[in-house]
C-alpha positions as CSV (number, residue, x, y, z in Angstrom):
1,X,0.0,0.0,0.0
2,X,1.2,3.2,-0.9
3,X,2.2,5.5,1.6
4,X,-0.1,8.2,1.2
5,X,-2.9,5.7,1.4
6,X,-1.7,4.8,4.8
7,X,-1.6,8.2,5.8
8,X,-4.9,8.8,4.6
9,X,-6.6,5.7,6.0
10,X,-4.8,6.9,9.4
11,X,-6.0,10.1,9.9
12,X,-9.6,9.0,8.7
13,X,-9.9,6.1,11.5
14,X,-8.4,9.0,13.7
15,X,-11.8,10.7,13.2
16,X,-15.0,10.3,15.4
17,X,-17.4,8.0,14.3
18,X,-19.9,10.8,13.7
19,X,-17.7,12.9,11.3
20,X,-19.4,14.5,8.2
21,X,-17.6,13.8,4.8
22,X,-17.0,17.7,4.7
23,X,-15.3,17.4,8.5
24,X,-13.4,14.2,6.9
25,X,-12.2,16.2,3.8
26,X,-11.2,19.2,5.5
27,X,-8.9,16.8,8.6
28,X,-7.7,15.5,5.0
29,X,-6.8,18.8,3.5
30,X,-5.0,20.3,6.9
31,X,-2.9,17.2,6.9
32,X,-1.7,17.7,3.4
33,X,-1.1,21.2,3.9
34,X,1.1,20.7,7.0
35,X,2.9,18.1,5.3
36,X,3.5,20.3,2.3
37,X,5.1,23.0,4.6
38,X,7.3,20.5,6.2
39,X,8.9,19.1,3.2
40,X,9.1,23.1,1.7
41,X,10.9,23.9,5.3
42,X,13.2,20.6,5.1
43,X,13.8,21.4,1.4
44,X,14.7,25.1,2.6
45,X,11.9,26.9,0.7
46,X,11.2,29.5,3.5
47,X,11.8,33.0,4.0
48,X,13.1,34.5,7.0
49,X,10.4,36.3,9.4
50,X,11.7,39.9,8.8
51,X,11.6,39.7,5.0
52,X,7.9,38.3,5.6
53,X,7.1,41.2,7.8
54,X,8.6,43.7,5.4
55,X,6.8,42.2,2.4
56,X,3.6,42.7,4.2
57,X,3.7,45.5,5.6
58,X,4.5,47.0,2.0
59,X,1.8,45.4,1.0
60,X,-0.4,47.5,3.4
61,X,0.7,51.0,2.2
């Protein structure tokens, strides 16, 4: 079994047995998105937290 079916039947037996398919979906999604930003960090796609800040905030003027 492929290892993103593991992970997927893992967090779905995680859930309570009165989950909603949306509720299911969206446990899915958040999973997926944190591994996404782990790999990017371990990969070093990130950006230091001043540039962030300074990107934003020029965003705001």
């Amino acid at each position: 079994m492929s290892q993103a079916k593991e992970s997927m039947i893992e967090i779905i037996g995680r859930q309570p047995d009165d989950s909603t398919y949306d509720e299911i979906l969206r446990e899915l999604a958040f999973a997926r998105m944190v591994q996404r930003g782990l790999d990017d960090s371990a990969a070093g796609r990130t950006h230091a937290t001043a540039e962030v800040a300074e990107a934003i905030e020029s965003w705001c003027k």
